[in-house]
N, CA, C and O atoms as a GROMACS GRO file, in nm:
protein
  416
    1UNK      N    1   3.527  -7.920  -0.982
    1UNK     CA    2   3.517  -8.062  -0.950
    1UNK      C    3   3.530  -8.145  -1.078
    1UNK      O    4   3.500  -8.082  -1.180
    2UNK      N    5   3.568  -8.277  -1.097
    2UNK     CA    6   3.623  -8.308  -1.205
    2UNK      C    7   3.505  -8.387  -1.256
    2UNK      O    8   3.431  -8.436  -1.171
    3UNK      N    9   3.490  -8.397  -1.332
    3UNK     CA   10   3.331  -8.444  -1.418
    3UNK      C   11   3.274  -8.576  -1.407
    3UNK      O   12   3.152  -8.596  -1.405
    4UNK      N   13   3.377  -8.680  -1.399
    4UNK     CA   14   3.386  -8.797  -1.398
    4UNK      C   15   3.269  -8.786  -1.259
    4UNK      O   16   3.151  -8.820  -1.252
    5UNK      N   17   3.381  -8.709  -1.139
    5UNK     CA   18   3.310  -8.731  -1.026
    5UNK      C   19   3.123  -8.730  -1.016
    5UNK      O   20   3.028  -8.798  -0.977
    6UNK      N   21   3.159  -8.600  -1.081
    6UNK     CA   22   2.980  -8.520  -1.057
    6UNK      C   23   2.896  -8.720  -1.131
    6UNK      O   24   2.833  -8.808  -1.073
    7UNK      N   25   2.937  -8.708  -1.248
    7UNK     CA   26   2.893  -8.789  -1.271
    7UNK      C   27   2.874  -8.913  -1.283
    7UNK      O   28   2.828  -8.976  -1.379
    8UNK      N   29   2.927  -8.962  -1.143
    8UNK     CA   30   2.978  -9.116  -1.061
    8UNK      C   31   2.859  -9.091  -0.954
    8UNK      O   32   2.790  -9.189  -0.926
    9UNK      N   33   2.835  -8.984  -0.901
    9UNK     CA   34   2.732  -8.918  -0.824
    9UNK      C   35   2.631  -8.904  -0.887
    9UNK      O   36   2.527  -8.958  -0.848
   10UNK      N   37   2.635  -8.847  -0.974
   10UNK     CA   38   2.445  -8.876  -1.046
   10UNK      C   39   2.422  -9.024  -1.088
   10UNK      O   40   2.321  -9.070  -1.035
   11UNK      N   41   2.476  -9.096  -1.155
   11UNK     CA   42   2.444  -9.235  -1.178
   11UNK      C   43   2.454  -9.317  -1.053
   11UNK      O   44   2.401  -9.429  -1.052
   12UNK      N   45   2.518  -9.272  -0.947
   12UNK     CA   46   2.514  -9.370  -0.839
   12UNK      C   47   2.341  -9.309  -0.744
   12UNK      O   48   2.266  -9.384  -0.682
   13UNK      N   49   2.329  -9.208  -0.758
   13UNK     CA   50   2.212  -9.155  -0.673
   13UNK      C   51   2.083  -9.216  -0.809
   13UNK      O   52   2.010  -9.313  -0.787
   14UNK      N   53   2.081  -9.162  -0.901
   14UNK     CA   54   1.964  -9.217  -0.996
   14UNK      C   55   1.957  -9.390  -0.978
   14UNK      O   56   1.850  -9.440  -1.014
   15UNK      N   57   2.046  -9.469  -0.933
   15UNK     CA   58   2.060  -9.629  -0.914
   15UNK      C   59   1.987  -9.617  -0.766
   15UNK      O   60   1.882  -9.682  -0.769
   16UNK      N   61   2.004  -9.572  -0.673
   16UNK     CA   62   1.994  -9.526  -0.537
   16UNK      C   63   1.842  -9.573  -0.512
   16UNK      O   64   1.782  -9.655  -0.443
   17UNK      N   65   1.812  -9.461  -0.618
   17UNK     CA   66   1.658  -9.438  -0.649
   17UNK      C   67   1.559  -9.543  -0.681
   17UNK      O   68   1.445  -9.565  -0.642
   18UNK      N   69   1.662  -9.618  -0.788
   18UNK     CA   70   1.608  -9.726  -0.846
   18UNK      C   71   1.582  -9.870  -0.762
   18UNK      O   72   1.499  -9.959  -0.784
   19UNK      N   73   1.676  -9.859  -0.667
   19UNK     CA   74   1.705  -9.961  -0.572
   19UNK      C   75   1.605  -9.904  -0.468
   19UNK      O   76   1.554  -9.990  -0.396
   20UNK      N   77   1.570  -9.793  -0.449
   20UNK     CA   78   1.441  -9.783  -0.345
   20UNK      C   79   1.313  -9.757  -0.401
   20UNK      O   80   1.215  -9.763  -0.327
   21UNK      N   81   1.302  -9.731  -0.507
   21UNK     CA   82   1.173  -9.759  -0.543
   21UNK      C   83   1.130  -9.928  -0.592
   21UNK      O   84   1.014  -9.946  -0.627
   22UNK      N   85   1.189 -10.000  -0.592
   22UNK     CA   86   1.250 -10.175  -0.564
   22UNK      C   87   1.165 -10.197  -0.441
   22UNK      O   88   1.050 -10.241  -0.443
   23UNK      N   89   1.241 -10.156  -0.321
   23UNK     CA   90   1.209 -10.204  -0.196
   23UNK      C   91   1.054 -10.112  -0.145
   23UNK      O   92   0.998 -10.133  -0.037
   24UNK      N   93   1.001 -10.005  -0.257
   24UNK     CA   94   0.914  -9.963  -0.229
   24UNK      C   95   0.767 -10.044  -0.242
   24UNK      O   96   0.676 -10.074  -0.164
   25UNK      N   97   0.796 -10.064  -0.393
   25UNK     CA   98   0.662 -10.206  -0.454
   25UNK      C   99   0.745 -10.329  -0.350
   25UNK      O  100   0.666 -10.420  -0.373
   26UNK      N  101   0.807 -10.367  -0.292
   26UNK     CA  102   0.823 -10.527  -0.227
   26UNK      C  103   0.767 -10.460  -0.080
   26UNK      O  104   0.695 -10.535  -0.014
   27UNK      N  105   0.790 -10.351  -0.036
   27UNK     CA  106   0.747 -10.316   0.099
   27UNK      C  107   0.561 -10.319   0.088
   27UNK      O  108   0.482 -10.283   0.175
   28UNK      N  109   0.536 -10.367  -0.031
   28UNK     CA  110   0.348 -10.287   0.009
   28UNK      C  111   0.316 -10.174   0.033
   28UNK      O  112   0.227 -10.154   0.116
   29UNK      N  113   0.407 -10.021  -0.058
   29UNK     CA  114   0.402  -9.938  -0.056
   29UNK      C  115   0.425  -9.889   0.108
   29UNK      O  116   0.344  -9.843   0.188
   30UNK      N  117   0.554  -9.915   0.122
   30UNK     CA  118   0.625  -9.803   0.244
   30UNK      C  119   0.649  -9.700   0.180
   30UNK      O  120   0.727  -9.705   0.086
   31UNK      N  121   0.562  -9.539   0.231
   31UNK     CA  122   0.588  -9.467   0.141
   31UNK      C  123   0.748  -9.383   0.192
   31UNK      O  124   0.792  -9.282   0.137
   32UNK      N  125   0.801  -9.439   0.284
   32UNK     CA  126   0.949  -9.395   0.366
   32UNK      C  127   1.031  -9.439   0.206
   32UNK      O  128   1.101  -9.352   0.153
   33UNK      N  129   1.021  -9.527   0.162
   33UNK     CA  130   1.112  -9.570   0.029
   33UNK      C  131   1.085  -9.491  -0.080
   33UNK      O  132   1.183  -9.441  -0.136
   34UNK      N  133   0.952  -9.463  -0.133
   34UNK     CA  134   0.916  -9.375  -0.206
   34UNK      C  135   0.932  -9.186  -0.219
   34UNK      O  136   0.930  -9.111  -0.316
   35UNK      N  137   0.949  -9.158  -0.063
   35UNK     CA  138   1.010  -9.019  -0.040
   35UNK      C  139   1.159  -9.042  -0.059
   35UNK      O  140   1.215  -8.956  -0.126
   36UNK      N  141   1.249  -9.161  -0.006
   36UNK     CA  142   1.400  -9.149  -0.007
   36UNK      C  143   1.409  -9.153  -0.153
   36UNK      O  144   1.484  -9.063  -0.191
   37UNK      N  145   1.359  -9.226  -0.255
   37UNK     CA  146   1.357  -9.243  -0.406
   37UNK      C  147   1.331  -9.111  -0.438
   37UNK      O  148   1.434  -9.061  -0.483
   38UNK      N  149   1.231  -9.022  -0.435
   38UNK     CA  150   1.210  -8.898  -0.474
   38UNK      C  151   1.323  -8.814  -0.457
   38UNK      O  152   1.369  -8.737  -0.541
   39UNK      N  153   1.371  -8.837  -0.327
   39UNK     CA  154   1.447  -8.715  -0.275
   39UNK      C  155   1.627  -8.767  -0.316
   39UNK      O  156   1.722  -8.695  -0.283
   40UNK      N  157   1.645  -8.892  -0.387
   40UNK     CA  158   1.749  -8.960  -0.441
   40UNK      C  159   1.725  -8.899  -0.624
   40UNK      O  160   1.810  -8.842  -0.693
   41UNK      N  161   1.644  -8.919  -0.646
   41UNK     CA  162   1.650  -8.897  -0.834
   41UNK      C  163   1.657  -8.701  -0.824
   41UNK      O  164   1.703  -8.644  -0.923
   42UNK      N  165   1.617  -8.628  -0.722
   42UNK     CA  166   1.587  -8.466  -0.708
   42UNK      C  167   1.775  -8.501  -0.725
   42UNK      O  168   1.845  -8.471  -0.821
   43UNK      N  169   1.810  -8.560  -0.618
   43UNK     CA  170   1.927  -8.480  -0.595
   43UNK      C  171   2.040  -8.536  -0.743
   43UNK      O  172   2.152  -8.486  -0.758
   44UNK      N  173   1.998  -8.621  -0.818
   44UNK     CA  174   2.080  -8.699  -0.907
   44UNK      C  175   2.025  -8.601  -1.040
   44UNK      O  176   2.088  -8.622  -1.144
   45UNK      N  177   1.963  -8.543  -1.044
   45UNK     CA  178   1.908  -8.437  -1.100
   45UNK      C  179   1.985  -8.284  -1.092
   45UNK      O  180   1.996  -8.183  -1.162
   46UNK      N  181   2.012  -8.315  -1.015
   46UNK     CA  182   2.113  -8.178  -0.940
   46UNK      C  183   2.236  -8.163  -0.988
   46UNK      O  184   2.287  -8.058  -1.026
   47UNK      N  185   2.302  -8.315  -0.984
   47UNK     CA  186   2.403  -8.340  -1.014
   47UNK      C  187   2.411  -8.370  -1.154
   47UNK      O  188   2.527  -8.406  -1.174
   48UNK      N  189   2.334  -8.373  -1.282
   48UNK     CA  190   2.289  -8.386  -1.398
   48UNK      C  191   2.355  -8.206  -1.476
   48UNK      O  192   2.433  -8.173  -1.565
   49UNK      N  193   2.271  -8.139  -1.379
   49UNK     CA  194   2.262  -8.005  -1.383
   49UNK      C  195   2.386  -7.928  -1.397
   49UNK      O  196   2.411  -7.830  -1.466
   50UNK      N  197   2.474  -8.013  -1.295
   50UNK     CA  198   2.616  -7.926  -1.285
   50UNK      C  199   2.654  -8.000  -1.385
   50UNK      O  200   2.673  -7.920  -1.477
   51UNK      N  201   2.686  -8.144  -1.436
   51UNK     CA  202   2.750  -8.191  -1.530
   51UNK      C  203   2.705  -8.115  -1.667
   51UNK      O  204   2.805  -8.099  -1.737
   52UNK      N  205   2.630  -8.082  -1.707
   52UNK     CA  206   2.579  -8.027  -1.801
   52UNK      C  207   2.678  -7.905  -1.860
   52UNK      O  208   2.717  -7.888  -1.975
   53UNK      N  209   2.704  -7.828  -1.742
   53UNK     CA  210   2.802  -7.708  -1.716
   53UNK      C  211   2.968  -7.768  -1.805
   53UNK      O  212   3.042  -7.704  -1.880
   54UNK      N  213   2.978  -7.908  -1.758
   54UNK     CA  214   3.140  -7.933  -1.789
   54UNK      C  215   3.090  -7.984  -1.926
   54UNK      O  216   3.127  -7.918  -2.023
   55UNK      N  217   3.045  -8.048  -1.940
   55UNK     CA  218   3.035  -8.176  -2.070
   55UNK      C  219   2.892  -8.172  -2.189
   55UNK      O  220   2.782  -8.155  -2.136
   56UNK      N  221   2.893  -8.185  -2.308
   56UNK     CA  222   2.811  -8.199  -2.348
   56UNK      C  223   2.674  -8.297  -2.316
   56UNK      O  224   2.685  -8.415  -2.282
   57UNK      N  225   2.566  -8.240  -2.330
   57UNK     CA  226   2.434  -8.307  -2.304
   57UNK      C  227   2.501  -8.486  -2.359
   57UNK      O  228   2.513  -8.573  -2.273
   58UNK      N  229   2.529  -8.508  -2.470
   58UNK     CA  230   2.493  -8.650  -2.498
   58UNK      C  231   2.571  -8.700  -2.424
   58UNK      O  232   2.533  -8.780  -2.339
   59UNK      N  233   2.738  -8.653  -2.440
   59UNK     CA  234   2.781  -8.756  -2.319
   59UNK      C  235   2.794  -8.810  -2.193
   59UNK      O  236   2.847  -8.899  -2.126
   60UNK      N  237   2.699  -8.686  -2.189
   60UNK     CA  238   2.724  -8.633  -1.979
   60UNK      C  239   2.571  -8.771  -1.929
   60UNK      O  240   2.546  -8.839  -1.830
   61UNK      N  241   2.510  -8.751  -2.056
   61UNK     CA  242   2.376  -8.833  -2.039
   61UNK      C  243   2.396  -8.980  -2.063
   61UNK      O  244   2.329  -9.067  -2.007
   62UNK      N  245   2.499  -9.002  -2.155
   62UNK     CA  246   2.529  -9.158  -2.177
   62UNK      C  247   2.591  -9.209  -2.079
   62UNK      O  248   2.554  -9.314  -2.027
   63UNK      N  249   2.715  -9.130  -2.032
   63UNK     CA  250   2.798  -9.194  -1.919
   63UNK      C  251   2.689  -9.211  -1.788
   63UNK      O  252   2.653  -9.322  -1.746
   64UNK      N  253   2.655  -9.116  -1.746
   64UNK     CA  254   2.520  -9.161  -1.601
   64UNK      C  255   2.452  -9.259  -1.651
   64UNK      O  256   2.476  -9.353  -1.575
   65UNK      N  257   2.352  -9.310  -1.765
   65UNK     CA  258   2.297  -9.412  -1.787
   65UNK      C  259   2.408  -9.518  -1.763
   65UNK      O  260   2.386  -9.605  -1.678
   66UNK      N  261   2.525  -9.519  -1.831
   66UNK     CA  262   2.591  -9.650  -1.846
   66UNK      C  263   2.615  -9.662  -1.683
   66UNK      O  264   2.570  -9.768  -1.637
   67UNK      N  265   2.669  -9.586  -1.599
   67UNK     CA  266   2.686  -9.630  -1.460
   67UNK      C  267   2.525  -9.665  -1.370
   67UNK      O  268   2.524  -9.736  -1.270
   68UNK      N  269   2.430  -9.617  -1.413
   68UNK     CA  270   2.294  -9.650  -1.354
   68UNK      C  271   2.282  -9.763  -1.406
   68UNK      O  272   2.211  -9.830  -1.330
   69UNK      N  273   2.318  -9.829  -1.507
   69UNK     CA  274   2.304  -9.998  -1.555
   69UNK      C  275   2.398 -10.039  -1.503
   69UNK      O  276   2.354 -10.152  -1.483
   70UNK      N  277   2.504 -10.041  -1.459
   70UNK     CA  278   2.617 -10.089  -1.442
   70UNK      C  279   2.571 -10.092  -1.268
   70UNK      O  280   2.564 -10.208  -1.226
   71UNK      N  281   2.549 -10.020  -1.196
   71UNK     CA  282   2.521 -10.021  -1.044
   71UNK      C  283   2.383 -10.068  -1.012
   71UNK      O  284   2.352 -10.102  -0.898
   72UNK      N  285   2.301 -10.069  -1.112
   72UNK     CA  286   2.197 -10.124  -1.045
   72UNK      C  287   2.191 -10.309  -1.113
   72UNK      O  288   2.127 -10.411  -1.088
   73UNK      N  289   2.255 -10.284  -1.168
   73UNK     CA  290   2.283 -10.459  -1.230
   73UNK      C  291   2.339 -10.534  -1.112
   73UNK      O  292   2.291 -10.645  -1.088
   74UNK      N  293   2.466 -10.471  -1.012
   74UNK     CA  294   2.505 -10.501  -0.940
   74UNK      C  295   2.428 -10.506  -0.826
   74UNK      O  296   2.440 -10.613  -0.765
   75UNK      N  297   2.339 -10.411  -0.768
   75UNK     CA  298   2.273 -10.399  -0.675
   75UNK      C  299   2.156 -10.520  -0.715
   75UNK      O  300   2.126 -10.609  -0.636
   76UNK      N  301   2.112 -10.511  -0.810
   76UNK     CA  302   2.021 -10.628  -0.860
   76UNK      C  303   2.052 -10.770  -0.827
   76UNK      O  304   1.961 -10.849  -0.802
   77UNK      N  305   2.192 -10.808  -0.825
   77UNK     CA  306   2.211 -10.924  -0.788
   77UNK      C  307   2.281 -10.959  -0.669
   77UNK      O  308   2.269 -11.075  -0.629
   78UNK      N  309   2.358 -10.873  -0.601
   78UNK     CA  310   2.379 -10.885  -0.466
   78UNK      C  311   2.253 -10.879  -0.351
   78UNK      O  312   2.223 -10.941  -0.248
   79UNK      N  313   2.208 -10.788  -0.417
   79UNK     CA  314   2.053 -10.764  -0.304
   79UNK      C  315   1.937 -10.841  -0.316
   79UNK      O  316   1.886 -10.909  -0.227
   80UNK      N  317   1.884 -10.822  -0.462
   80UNK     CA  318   1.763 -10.850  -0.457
   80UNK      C  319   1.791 -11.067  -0.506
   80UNK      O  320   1.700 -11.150  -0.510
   81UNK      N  321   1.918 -11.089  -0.530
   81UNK     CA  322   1.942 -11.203  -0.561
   81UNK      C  323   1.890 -11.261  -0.708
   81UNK      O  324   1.853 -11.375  -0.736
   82UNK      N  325   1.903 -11.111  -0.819
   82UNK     CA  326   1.847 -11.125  -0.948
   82UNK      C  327   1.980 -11.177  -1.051
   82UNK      O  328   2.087 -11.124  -1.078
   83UNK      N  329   1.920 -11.302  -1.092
   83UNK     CA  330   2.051 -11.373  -1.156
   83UNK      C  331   2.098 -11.282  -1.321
   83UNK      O  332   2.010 -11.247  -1.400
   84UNK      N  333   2.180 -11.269  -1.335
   84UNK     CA  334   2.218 -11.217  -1.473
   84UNK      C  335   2.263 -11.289  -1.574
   84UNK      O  336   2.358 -11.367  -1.561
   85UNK      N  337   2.189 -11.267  -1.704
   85UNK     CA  338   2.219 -11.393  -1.833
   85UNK      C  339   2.343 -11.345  -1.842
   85UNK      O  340   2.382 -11.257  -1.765
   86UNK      N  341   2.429 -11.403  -1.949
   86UNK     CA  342   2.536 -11.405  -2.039
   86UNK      C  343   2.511 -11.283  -2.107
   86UNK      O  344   2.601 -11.200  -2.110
   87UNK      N  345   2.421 -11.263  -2.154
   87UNK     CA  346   2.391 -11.155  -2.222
   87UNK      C  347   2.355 -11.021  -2.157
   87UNK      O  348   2.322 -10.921  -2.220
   88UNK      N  349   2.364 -11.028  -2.046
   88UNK     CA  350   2.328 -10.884  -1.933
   88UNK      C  351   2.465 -10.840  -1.907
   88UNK      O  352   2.514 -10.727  -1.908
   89UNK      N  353   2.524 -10.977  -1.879
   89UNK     CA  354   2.662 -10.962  -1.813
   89UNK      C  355   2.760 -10.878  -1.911
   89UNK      O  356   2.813 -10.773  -1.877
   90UNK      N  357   2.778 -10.948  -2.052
   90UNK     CA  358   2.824 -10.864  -2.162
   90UNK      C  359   2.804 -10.743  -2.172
   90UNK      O  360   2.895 -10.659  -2.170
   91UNK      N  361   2.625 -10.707  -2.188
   91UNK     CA  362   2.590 -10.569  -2.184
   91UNK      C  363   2.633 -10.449  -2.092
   91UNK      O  364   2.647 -10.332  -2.127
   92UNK      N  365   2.660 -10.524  -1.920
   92UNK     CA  366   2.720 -10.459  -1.840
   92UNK      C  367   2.868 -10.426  -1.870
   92UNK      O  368   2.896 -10.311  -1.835
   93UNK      N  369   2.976 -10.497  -1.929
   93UNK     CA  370   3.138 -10.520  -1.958
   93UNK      C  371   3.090 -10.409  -2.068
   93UNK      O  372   3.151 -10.310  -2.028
   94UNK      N  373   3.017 -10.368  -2.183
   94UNK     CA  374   3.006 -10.267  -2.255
   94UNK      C  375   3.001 -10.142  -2.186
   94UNK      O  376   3.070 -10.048  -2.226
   95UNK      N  377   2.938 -10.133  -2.098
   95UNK     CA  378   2.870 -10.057  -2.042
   95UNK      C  379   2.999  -9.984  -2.013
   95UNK      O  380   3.028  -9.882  -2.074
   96UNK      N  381   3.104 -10.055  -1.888
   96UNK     CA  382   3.173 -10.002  -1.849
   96UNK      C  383   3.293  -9.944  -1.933
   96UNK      O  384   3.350  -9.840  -1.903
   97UNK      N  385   3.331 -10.036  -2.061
   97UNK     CA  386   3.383 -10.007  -2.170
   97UNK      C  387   3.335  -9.857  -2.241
   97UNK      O  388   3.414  -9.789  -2.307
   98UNK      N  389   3.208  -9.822  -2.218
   98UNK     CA  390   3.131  -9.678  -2.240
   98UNK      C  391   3.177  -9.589  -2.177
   98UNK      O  392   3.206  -9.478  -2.222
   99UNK      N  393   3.190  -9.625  -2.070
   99UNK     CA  394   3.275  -9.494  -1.951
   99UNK      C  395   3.369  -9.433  -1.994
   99UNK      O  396   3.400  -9.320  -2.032
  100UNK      N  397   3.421  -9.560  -1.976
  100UNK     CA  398   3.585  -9.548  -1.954
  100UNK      C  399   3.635  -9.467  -2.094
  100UNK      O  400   3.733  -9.392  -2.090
  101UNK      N  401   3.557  -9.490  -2.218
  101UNK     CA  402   3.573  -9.431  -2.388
  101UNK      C  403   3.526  -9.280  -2.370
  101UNK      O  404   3.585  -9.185  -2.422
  102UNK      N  405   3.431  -9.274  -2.304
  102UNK     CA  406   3.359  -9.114  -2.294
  102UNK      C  407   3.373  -9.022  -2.216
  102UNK      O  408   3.325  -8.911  -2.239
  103UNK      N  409   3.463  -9.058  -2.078
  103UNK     CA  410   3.552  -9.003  -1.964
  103UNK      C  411   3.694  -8.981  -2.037
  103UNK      O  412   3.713  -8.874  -1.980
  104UNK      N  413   3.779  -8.992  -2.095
  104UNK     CA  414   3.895  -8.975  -2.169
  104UNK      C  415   3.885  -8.842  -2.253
  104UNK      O  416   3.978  -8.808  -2.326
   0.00000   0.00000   0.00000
């Protein structure tokens, strides 16, 4: 499987996570959000595991962070209606600039 993938899948499931443990503290502890979060970071964990196999630790670890900022920045402001400075927004355009340099 090609690496990029595995690890479009772990940063999108570790964001997953992040976005339900979100709706977990706004729910008043629904613990239904807090098991899907658990059972979202296990499996983004999984997928950590196999990347590990293709790619070195640092980059396999930088690229999932940069897409877990990059997707939950997005999820942050479509969903939860969290506005982003000038300076988030930049940080995100790096972000993806990170990928795209460390996937090549």
């Amino acid at each position: 499987m090609n690496i990029f993938l595995i690890l479009l899948a772990d940063g999108l499931f570790l964001s997953l996570g992040d976005f339900l443990l979100k709706k977990w503290v706004l729910s008043h502890q629904n613990f239904l959000y807090m098991i899907g979060a658990i059972f979202s970071n296990t499996t983004a964990s999984l997928f950590m595991a196999s990347a590990f196999k293709l790619k070195n630790m640092t980059s396999a670890v930088t690229i999932c962070v940069a897409i877990n900022i990059v997707a939950v920045s997005i999820f942050s402001y479509m969903y939860f209606k969290e506005p982003l400075s000038i300076k988030e927004i930049f940080g995100v355009l790096l972000g993806i600039s990170s990928i795209i340099l460390l996937c090549r």
